[in-house]
C-alpha positions in Angstrom: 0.0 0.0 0.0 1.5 3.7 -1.2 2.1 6.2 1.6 -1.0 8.3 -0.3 -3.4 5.5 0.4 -2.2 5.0 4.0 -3.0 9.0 4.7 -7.1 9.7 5.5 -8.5 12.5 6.6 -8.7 11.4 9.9 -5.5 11.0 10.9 -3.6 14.0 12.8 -2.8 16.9 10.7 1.1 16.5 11.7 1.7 13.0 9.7 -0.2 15.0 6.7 2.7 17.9 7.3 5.4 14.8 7.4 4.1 13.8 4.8 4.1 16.8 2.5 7.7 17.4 4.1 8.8 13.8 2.5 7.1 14.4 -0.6 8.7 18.1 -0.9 12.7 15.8 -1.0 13.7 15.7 -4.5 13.3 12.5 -6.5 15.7 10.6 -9.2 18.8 12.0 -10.9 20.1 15.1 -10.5 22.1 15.0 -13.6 20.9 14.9 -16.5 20.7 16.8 -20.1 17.7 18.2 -19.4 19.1 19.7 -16.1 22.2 20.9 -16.7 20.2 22.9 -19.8 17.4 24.2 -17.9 19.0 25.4 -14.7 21.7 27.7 -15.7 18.9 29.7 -18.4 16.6 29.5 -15.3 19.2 31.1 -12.9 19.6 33.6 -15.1 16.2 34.5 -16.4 15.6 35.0 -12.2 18.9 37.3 -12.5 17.3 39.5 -15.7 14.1 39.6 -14.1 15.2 41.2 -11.1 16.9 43.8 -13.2 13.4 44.2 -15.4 11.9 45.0 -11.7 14.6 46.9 -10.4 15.5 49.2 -13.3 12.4 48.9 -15.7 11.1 46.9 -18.8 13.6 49.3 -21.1 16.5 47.3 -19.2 15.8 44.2 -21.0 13.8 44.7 -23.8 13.6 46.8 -27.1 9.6 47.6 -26.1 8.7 51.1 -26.9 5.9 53.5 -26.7 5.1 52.5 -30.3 5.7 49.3 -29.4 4.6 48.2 -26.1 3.6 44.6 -27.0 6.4 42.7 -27.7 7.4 38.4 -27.2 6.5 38.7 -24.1 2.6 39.3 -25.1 3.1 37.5 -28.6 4.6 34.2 -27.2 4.1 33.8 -23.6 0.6 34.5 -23.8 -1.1 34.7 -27.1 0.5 31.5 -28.4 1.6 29.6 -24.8 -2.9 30.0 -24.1 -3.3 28.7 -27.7 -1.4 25.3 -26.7 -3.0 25.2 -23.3 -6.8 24.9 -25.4 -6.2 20.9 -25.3 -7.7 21.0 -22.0 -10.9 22.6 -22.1 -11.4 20.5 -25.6 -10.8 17.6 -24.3 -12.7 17.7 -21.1 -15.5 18.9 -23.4 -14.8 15.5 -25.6 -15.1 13.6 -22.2 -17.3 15.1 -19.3 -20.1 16.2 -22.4 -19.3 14.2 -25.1 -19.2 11.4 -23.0 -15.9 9.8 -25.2 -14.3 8.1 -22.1 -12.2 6.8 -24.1 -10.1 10.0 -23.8 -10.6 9.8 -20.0 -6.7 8.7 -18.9 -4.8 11.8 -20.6 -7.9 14.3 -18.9 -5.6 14.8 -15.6 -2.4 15.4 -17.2 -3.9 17.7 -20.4 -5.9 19.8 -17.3 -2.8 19.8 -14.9 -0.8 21.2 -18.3 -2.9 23.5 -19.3 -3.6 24.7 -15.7 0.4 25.0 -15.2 0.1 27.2 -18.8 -2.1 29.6 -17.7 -0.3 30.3 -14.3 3.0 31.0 -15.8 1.9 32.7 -18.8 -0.7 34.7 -17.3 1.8 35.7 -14.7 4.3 36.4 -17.6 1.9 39.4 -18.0 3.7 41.3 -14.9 7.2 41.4 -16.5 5.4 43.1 -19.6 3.7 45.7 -17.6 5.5 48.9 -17.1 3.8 49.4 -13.9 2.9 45.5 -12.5 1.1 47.3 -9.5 -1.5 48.6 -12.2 -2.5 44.8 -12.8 -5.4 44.7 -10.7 -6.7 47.6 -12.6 -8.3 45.2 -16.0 -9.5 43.0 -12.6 -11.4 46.0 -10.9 -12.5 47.9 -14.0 -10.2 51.2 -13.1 -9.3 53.0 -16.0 -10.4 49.9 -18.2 -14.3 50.1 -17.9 -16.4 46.8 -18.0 -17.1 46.5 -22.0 -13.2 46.8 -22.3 -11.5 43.7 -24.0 -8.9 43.7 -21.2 -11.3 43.2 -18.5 -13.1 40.6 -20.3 -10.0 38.6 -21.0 -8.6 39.2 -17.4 -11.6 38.0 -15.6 -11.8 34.7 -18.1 -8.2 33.8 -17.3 -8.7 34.4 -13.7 -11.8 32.5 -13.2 -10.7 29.8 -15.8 -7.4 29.0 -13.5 -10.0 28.8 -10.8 -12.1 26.1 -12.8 -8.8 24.3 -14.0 -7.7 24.2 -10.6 -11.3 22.3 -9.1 -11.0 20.1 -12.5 -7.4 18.7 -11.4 -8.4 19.1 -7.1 -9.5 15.7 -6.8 -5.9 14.5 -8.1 -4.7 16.7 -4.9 -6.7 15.0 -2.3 -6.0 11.7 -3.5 -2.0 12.7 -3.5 -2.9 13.6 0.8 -5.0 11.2 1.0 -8.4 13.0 1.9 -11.1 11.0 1.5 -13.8 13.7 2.5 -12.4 16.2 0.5 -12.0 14.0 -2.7 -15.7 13.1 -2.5 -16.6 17.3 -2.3 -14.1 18.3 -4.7 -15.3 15.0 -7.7 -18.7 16.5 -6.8 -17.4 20.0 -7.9 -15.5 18.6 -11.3 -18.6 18.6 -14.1 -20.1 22.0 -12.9 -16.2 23.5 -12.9 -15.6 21.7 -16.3 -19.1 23.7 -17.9 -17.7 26.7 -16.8 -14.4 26.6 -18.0 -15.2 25.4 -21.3 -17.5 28.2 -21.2 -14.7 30.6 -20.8 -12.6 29.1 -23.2 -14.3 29.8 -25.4 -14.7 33.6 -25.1 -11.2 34.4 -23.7 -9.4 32.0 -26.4 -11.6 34.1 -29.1 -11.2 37.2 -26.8 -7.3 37.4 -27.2 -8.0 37.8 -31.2 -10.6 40.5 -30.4 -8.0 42.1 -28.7 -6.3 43.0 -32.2 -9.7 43.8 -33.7 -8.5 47.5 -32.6 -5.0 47.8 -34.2 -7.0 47.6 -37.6 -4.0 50.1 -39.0 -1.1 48.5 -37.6 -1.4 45.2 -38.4 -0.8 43.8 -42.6 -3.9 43.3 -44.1 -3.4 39.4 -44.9 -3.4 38.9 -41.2 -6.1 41.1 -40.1 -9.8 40.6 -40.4 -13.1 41.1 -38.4 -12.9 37.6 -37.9 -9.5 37.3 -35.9 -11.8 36.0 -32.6 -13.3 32.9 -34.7 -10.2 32.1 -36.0 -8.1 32.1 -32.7 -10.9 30.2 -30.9 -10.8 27.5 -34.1 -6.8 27.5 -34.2 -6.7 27.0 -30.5 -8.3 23.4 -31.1 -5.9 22.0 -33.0 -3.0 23.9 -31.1 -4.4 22.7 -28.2 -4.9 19.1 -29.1 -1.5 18.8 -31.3 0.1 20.0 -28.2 -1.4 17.1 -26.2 -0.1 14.6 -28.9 3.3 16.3 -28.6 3.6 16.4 -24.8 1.8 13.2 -24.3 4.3 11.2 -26.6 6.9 12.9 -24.4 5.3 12.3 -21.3 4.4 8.4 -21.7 8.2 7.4 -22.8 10.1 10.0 -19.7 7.1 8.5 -17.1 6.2 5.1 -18.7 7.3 3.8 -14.9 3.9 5.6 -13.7 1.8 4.6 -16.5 -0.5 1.3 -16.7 -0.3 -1.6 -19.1 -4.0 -0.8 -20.0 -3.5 3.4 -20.9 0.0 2.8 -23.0 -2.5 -0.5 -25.0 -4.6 3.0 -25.6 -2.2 5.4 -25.9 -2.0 4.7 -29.8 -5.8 5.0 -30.4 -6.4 8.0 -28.6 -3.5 9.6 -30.3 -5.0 8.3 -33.7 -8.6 9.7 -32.8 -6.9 12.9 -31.8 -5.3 13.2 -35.5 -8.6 13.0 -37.2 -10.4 15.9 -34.9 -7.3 18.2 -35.6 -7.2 17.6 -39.6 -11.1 18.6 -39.3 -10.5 21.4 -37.4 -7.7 22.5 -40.0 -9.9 22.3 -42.4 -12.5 24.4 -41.1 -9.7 26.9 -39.9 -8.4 27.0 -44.1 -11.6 26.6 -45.3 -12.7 30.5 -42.9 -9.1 31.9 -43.9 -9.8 31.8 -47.9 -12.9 32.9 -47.5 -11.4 36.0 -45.5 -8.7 35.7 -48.0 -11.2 35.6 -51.1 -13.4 38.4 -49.8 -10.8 41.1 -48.8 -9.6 40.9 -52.4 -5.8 40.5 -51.7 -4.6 38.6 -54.2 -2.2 42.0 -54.9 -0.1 41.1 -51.7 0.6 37.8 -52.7 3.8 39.6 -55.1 5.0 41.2 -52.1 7.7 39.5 -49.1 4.6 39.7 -46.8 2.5 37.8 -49.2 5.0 34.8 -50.2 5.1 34.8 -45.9 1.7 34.5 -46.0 1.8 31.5 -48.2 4.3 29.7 -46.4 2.1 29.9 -42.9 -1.0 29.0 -45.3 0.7 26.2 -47.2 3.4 25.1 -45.1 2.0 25.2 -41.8 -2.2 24.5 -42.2 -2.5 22.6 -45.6 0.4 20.5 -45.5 0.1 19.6 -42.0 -4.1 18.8 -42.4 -2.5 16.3 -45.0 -0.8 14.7 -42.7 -3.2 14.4 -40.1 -5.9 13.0 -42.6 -3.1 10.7 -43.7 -1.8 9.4 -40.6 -5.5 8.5 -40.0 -6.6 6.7 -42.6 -2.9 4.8 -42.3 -2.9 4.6 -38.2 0.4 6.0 -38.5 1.3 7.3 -34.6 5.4 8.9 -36.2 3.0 10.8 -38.9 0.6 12.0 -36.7 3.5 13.4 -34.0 5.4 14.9 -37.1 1.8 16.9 -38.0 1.4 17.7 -34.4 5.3 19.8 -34.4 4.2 21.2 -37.9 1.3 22.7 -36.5 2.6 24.2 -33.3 5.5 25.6 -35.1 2.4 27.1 -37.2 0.6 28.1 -34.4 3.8 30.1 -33.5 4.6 31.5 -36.9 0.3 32.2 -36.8 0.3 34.7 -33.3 3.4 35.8 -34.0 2.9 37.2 -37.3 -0.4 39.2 -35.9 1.3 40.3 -32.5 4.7 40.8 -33.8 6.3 40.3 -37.8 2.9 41.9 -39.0 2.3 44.3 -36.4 3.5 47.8 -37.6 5.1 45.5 -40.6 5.6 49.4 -42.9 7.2 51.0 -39.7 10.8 52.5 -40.3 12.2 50.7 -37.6 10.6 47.7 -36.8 10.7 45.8 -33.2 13.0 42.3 -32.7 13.1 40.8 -29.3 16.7 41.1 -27.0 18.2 37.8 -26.1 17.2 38.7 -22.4 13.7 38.3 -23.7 14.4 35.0 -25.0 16.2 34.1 -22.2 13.3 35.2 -19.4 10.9 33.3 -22.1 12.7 30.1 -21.8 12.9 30.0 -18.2 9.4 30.5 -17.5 8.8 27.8 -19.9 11.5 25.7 -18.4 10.2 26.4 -14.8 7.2 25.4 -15.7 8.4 22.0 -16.8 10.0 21.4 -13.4 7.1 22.1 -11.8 4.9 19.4 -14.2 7.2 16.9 -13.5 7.6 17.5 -9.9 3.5 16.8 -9.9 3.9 14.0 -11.8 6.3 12.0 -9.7 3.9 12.5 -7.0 0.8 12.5 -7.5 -2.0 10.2 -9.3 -1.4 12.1 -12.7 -0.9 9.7 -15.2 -0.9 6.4 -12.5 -4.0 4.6 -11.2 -5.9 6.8 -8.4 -5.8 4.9 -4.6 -8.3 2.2 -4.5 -10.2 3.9 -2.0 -10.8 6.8 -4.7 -11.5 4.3 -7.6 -14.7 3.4 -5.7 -16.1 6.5 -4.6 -17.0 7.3 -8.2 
């Protein structure tokens, strides 16, 4: 019997605390590639942001007045809540749907996506000027409620609240509360509702954002339709990042895996293929239209244009190939080579809104220091330590405690 299923709620709150004490000890190697990599960018993204703090964004980044938005905004956020959409798709695919066969990657697709949001929406402070002035999009000061902003805030806020009930349960089966396992699995369909809820409107709102900078950014990447096609996008960013970090995540933790989920690892991954080529589709099908009706074949001559093919081509088309293929043909190497096409798409896609095409006729044009880099890859990187630390310890990707098994 595991310590977890040893610890109820009824024993005394000091062997919970000796517990959390012995949980909190580090676990495995030390070294190892993945270490040695991480750690040294991580120690000095820490260093680079305490100089952001202490002498101001301008320290560390090539943001201007004209140019306020920069990687930070384009990548952190815009893309990093486009990959996080696998979670409230999939637990729409399960809870609604009722498709359990999806049911053993739920945990770990919520717990990602939940980790996501709290890095990259925190990744917001170090690309506000004044980080004091972030509860202002909260409160409504000097935002107003039919702002964007204070839309947007208040959906990631109360969507990291829903994640977080969704992936609760997992928590009080790591401690071993039975009482507050059977509350919390009581919570989990009415938090999953409302977070799919707000996925929907935040993941459209972050396009609606750039409804406004009509001027600024190249007409083959702005439309009146940017919300419907960041909401569609984020399904197949979403789920192609669950094929990509789930391939990763079953081979590094295979120890904690069952027998049963890696037999079922292959279908899910399969079925996951054919709802992203259909999604594609849809997502090409809305961009010619767009394409079609705004008359720009005239840009198509220009560098922006061939750029724009490439994303088009390159990054949606070929990739939807792939997907369809590597259905029909059950082909699990073709469907994780479609799923890095697309996110690299999904990258080239926010970034050429937020940042290539953004002021794309300026005189000077804004590119990203390599402290910016640097503080992007250790929040990213953080956040990875973090995942696995979770995963090592609690019923993520393992079989719950037998005691939890039968309270459902």
């Amino acid at each position: 019997m595991s310590n977890t299923e040893i610890i109820t709620a009824q024993q005394p709150a000091f062997n919970i605390w000796k517990f959390l004490k012995e949980e909190f000890k580090p676990k495995g190697k030390w070294v190892t590639p993945f270490n040695m990599i991480s750690l040294p960018i991580m120690f000095l993204g820490l260093v680079l942001i305490i100089i952001r703090f202490w002498k101001g964004i301008g320290s560390v980044t090539n943001l201007t007045q004209e140019v306020p938005w920069g990687i930070w905004i384009g990548f952190d956020v815009v893309t990093g809540v486009a990959f996080a959409g696998g979670a409230y798709v999939l637990t729409f695919m399960v809870y609604i749907l009722n498709m359990k066969q999806y049911h053993s990657i739920v945990r770990v697709t919520v717990l990602n996506g939940f980790l996501a949001y709290v890095f990259y929406a925190g990744a917001l402070l170090l690309d506000l000027g004044r980080p004091w002035n972030v509860i202002n999009p909260i409160i409504g000061n000097s935002f107003g409620t039919s702002s964007v902003l204070f839309l947007v805030a208040w959906h990631f806020l109360l969507y990291m609240i829903a994640q977080l009930i969704e992936f609760s349960p997992t928590i009080a089966e790591w401690i071993g509360h039975r009482r507050a396992h059977k509350i919390l699995s009581g919570m989990t369909l009415a938090a999953v509702i409302f977070g799919i809820t707000l996925s929907t409107l935040h993941q459209s709102g972050l396009g609606a954002l750039y409804l406004m900078a009509k001027d600024k950014i190249h007409p083959l990447w702005y439309s009146e339709f940017l919300p419907i096609m960041f909401f569609v996008s984020s399904i197949f960013a979403g789920l192609s990042m669950v094929i990509f970090e789930g391939s990763i995540t079953y081979k590094v933790f295979s120890d904690q895996v069952t027998e049963k989920n890696h037999h079922s690892h292959h279908s899910i991954i399969t079925g996951l293929s054919k709802i992203c080529a259909v999604a594609m589709f849809a997502y090409l099908f809305l961009n010619v239209l767009v394409f079609v009706h705004g008359r720009h074949f005239h840009y198509l001559t220009t560098p922006m244009g061939r750029w724009y093919l490439v994303e088009m081509v390159g990054f949606v088309l070929i990739p939807m190939l792939l997907f369809f293929n590597s259905y029909r043909k059950k082909s699990i190497q073709l469907t994780k080579i479609a799923a890095v096409v697309t996110m690299v798409g999904i990258i080239v896609n926010r970034l050429n809104v937020t940042v290539i095409g953004f002021k794309w006729d300026a005189v000077s044009h804004y590119y990203p220091t390599w402290m910016e880099i640097v503080v992007t890859l250790a929040v990213i990187f953080t956040e990875i330590w973090i995942f696995r630390w979770v995963i090592l310890r609690m019923p993520v990707l393992r079989e719950p405690p037998t005691w939890a098994q039968n309270s459902h």
